[in-house]
C-alpha positions in Angstrom: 0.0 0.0 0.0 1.5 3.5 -0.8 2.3 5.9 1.5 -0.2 8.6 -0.8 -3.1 5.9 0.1 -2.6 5.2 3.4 -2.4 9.2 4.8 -6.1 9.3 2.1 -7.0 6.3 4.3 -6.9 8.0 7.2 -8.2 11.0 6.3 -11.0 9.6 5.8 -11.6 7.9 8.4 -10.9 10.4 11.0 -13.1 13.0 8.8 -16.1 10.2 9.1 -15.6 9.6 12.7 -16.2 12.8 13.5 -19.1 13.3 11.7 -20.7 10.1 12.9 -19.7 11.3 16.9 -21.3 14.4 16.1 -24.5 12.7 14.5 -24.9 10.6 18.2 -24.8 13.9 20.1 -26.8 15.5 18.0 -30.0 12.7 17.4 -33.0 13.1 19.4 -32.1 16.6 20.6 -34.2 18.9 17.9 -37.9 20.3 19.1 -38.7 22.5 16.4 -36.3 22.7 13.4 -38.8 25.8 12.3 -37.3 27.7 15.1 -34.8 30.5 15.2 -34.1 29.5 18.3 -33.4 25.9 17.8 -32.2 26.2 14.2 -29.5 29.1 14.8 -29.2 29.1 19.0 -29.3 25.3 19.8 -32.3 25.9 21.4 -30.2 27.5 23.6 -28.9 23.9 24.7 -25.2 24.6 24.2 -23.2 23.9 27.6 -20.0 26.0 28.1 -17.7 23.1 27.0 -19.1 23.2 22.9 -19.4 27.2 23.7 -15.6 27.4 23.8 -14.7 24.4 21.9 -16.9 26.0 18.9 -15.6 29.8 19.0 -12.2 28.2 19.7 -11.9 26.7 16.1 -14.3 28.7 14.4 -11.4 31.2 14.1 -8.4 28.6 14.0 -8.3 28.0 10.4 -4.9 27.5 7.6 -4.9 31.3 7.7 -4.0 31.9 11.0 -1.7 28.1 10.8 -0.3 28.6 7.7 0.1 32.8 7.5 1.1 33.7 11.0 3.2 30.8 11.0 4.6 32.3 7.3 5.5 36.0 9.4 8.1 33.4 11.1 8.1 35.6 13.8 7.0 36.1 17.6 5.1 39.5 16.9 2.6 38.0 15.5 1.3 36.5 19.2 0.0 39.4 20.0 -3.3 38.6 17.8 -4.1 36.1 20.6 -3.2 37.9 23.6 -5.4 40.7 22.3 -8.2 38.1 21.4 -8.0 37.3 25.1 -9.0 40.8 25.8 -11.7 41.0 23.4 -13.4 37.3 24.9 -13.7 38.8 28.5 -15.2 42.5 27.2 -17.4 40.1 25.0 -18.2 38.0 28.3 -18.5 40.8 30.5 -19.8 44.0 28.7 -21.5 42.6 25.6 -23.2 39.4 26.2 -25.1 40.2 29.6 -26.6 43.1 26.7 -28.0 40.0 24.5 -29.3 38.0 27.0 -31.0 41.2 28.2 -32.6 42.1 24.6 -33.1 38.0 24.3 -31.0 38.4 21.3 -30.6 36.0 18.1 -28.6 38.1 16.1 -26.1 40.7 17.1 -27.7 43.3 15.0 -31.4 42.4 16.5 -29.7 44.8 19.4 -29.2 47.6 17.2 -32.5 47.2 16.0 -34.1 47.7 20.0 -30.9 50.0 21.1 -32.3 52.4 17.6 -35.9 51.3 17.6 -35.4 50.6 13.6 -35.1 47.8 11.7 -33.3 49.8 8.5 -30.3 50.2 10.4 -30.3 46.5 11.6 -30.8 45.3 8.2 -28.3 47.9 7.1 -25.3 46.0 9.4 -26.8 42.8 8.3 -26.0 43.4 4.8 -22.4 44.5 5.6 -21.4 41.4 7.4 -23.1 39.0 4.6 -21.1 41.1 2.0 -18.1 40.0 4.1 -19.1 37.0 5.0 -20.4 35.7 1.2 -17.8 37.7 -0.9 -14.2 37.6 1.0 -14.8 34.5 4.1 -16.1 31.9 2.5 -14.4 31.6 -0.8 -11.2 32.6 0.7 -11.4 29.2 3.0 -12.7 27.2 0.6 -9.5 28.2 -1.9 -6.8 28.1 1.0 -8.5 24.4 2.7 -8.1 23.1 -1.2 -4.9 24.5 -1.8 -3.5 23.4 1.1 -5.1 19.6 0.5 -4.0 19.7 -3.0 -0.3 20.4 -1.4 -0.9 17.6 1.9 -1.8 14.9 -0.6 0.6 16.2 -3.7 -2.5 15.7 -5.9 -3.5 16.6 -9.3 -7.4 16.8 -8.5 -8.2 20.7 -9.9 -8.7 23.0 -7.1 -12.6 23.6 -8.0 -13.4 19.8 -7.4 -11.4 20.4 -3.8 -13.8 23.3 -2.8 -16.7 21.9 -4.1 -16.5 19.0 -1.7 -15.7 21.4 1.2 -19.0 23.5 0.1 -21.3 20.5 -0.4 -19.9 19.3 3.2 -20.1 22.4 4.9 -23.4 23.3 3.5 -24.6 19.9 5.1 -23.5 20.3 8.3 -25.4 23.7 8.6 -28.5 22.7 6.9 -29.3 19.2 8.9 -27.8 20.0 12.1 -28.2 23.9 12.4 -25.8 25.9 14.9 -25.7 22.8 17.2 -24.0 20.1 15.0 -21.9 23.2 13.7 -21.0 23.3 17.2 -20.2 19.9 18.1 -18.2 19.5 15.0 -16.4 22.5 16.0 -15.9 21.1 19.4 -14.7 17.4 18.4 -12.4 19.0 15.5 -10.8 21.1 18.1 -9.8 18.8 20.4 -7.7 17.2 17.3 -6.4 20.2 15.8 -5.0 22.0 18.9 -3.4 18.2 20.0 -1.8 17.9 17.0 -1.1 21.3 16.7 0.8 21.5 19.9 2.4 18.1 19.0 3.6 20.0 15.8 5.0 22.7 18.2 7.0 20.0 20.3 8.2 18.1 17.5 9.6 21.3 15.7 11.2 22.6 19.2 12.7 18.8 19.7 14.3 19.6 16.0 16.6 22.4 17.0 17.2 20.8 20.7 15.0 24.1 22.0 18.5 25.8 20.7 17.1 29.2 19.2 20.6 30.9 19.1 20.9 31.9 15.7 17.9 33.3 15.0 17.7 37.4 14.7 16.4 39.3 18.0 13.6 41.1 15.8 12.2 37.6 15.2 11.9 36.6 18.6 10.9 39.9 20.7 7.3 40.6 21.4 8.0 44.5 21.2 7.3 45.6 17.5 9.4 48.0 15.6 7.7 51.1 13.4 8.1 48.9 10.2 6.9 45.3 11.5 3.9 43.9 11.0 2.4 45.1 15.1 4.4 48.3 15.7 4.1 48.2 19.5 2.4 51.6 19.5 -0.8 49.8 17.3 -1.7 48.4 20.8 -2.3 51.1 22.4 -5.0 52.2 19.2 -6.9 50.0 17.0 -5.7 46.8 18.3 -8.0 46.3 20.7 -11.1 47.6 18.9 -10.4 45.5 16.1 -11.0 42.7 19.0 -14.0 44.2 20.3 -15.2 44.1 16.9 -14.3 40.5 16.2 -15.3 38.9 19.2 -18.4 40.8 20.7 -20.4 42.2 17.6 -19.3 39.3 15.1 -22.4 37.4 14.4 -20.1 33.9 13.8 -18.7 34.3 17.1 -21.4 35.6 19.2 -24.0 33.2 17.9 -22.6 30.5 19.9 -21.9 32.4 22.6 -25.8 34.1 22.8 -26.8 29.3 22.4 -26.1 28.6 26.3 -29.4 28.1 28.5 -27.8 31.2 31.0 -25.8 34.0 30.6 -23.3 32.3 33.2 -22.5 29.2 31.5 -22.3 31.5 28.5 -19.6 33.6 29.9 -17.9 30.5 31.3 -17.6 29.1 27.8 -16.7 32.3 26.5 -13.6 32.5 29.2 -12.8 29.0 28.8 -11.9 30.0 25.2 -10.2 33.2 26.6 -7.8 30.6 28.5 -7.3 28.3 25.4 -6.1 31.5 23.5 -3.7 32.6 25.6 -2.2 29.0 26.7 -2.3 27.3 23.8 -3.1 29.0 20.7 0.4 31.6 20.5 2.8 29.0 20.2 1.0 27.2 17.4 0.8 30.5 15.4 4.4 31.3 16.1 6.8 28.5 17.4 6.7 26.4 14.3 7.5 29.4 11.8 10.6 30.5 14.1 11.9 27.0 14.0 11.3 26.9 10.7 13.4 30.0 9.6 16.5 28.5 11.7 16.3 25.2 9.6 15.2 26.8 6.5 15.7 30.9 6.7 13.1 33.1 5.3 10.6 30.8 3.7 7.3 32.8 4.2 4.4 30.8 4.0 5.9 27.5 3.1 7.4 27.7 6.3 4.7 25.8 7.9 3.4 23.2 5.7 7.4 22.4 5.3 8.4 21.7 8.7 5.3 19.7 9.4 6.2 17.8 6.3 9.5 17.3 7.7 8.7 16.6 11.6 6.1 14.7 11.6 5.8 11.0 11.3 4.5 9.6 8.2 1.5 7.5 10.1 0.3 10.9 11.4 0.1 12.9 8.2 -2.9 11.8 7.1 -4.4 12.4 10.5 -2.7 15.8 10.5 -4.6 16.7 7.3 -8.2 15.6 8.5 -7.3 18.1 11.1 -6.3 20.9 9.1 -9.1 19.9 7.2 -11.6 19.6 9.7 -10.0 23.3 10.7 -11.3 24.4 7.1 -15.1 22.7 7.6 -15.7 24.0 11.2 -14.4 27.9 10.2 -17.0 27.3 6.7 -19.9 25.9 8.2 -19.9 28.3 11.2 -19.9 31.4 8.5 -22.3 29.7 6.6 -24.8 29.2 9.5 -24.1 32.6 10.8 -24.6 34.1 7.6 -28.0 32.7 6.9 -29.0 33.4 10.0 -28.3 36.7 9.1 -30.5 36.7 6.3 -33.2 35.2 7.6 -33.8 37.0 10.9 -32.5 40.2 9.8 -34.0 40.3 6.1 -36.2 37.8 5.3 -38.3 38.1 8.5 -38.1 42.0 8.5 -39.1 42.8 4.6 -40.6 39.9 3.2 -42.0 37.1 5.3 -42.7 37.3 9.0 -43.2 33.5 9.5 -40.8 31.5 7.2 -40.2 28.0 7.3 -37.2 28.6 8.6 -35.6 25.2 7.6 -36.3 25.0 4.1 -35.6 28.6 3.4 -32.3 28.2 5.0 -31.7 25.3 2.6 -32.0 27.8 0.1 -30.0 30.7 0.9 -27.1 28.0 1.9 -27.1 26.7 -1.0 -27.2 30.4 -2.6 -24.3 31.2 -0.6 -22.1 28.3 -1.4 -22.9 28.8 -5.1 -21.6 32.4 -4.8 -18.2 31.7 -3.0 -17.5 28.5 -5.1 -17.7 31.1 -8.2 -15.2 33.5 -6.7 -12.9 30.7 -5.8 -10.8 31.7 -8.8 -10.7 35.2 -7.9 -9.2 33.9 -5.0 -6.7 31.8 -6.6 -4.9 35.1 -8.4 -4.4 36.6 -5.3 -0.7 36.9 -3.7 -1.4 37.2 -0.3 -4.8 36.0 0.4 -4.4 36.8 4.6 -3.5 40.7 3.0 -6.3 40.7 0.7 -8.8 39.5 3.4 -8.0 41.9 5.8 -8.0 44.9 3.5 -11.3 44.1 1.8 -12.5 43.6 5.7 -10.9 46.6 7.1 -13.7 48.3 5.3 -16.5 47.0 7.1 -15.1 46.3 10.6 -14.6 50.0 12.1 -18.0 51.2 10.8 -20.0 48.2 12.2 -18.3 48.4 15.4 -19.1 52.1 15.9 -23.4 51.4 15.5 -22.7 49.0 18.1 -20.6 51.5 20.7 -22.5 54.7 19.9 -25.8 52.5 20.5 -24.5 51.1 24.0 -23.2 54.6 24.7 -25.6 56.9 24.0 -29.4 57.3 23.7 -31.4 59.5 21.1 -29.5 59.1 18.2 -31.3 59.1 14.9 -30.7 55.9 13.0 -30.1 57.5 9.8 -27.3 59.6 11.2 -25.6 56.7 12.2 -25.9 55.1 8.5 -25.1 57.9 7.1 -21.6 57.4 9.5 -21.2 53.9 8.3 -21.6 55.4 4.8 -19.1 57.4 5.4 -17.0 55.7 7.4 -16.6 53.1 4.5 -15.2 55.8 2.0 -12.5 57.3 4.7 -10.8 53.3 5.1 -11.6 52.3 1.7 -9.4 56.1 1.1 -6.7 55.3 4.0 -6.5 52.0 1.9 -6.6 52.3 -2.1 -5.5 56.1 -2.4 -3.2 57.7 0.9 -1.9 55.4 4.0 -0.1 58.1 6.0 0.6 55.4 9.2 -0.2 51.7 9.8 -3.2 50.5 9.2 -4.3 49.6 12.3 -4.2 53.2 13.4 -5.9 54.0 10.6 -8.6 52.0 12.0 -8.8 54.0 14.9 -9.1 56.9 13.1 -11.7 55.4 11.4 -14.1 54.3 14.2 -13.8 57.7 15.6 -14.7 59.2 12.8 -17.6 57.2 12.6 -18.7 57.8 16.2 -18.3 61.9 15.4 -19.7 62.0 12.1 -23.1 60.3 13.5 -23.0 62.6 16.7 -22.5 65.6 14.3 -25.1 64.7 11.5 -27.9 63.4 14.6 -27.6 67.0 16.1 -27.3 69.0 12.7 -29.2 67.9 10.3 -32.0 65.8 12.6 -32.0 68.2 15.5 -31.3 65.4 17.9 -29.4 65.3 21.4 -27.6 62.6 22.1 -27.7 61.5 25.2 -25.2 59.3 27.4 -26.5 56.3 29.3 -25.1 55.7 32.7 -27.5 53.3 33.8 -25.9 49.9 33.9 -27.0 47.0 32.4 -28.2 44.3 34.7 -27.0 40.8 34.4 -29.8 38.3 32.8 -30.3 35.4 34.8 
């Protein structure tokens, strides 16, 4: 039997077995599939442990394996120890708000915070245009390239992230947010084992000897021309985390699943503690050794050193990982994004009482379809981490500033504050494609505030509104 076969073998396998563990969880569980509830919260039957097993790989995909990793350098930690930051103000400022407003979608809380569903709908349509046009065919291009690589196969690309889309979409039609979730969870514990088994294996390779390698590589204080000048942290940084973990509809959704608000925030946390433990030397350790043995690869360095560490019995397992890594990051977009659609949109402007399964059959399928035809796009790119987070950059400050002027103030008109996001989407898309006078992270910065200003300004100028700021705190929901 070849060695090719055998690591398909166990692919496989391993793939199968964790859909089949994830179909016994999952039987016998579902009381109405025609609710939003059950369909997109789990009937709110998610314990903590598939809370932070879930939002734990939903993020953890080849980009951050494969791109951080490529940066071969320690800087790039400070993603996660940021991310840790952003899980407890998600934990502890933003998700006692959801349970509150009994919350299915992030932007339903816009919707009671404005008292207008335009400017729900609004947001809605921003994340699906990120969500549709730059996620989902960027993972399904990257999880096929890299497969393509793992197996040194000749199978086109398109046939690759077909089977990824057809898979994916499965998962999210017949299980909704739960099976995503136990996928997610299952997956996880895999990926993060053989990720820090990676980590071991590459440290064993240079006898944890990293003399050699140069100090800018391995310091955790950024220079004005890396990729995290240390001064970023102090600006955007951390509103780029607020953003991603406490308004992101992917994320929250399986954080707003849990039957309290407490075993919600202990999942949450749980997956704070994973991210600052385990999670930074996966995205870093491997790419350092990697430039030592093999100097300034970029990202090869990665996929080469787990080539060359790793026993040949556990390759195929690794790539069922990576793999599963792929599935788990798709199919939570995917659920997310049609839940977006049809709580947001659908329900809103053109059918109060859906049946929620078969129309999300649709618009899954509608989504797949789109992403699998932007594949190719995809595929002439030469970064793809740098063109996802530059066609992202455009949405992520503006969305973030409906949620913090909501929260922050009352009596704002809501069409002052689209007429911000409006706005606020011209400035980056500016800062980006025309004049980038600092980093773009500060740029960011600049940008939310703008946003917050421009909505403050326009709400007291042209609608001759006060806003107002709320001091009252928000009580816990039990």
């Amino acid at each position: 039997m070849s060695l090719q076969t055998i690591q398909i073998a166990v692919f496989l396998f391993v793939t199968a077995l964790i859909a089949f563990a994830t179909y016994l969880k999952c039987r016998g569980t579902r009381v109405n599939a025609n609710s939003n509830k059950e369909y997109f919260l789990a009937g709110g039957g998610l314990s903590w442990v598939f809370v932070a097993g879930s939002i734990t790989l939903t993020n953890l995909s080849t980009d951050q394996l494969v791109g951080m990793n490529g940066n071969q350098m320690a800087l790039l930690a400070w993603w996660e120890f940021a991310a840790v930051l952003g899980l407890v103000i998600l934990a502890k400022v933003f998700l006692p708000v959801y349970y509150k407003n009994d919350c299915t979608t992030t932007t339903e809380l816009l919707e009671k915070r404005y008292n207008d569903k335009h400017i729900r709908a609004t947001i809605s349509v921003m994340f699906l245009l990120g969500n549709v046009f730059i996620f989902l065919p960027s993972m399904l291009y990257g999880g096929s390239l890299f497969m393509q690589s793992m197996f040194n196969i000749d199978t086109d690309i398109m046939i690759l992230a077909t089977l990824f889309g057809i898979i994916g979409a499965c998962y999210a039609v017949f299980g909704g947010l739960r099976a995503v979730a136990v996928s997610d969870t299952y997956s996880g514990i895999m990926l993060l084992g053989m990720g820090m088994l990676v980590v071991v294996l590459a440290l064993i390779a240079i006898d944890f000897d990293f003399s050699g390698i140069p100090s800018e590589r391995l310091t955790l204080i950024g220079a004005n021309d890396s990729p995290i000048p240390w001064h970023t942290l102090l600006t955007g940084m951390i509103f780029i985390q607020i953003f991603y973990w406490s308004t992101n509809q992917t994320i929250t959704q399986r954080a707003m699943a849990s039957p309290t608000l407490k075993e919600a925030q202990k999942g949450v946390l749980a997956a704070g503690a994973i991210r600052l433990l385990i999670i930074p030397p996966m995205i870093v350790l491997p790419g350092i050794v990697s430039y030592k043995l093999y100097g300034d690869i970029g990202d090869a360095a990665y996929g080469r050193i787990v080539g060359d560490i790793l026993p040949v019995w556990l390759s195929g397992m690794f790539a069922a990982a990576i793999a599963a890594a792929v599935l788990t990051s798709f199919n939570s977009i995917l659920n997310s994004s049609t839940a977006l659609y049809v709580c947001d949109i659908h329900e809103k402007y053109i059918s109060e009482d859906p049946n929620v399964k078969k129309l999300s059959a649709i618009v899954t399928a509608v989504f797949v379809i789109i992403a699998l035809f932007l594949v190719p796009v995809y595929a002439t790119s030469d970064s793809i981490i740098n063109t996802v987070q530059e066609l992202y950059g455009l949405l992520s400050m503006p969305i973030l500033s409906t949620f913090l002027v909501g929260l922050i103030f009352k009596n704002v008109d809501p069409r002052a504050m689209i007429s911000a996001v409006v706005s606020g989407t011209g400035l980056y898309a500016f800062f980006t494609f025309e004049w980038s006078p600092t980093h773009y992270i500060h740029l960011m910065f600049v940008t939310l505030i703008f946003c917050v200003l421009f909505a403050l300004v326009i709400n007291s100028l042209v609608f001759g509104k006060r806003a107002e700021l709320i001091f009252k705190q928000h009580k816990a929901y039990e």
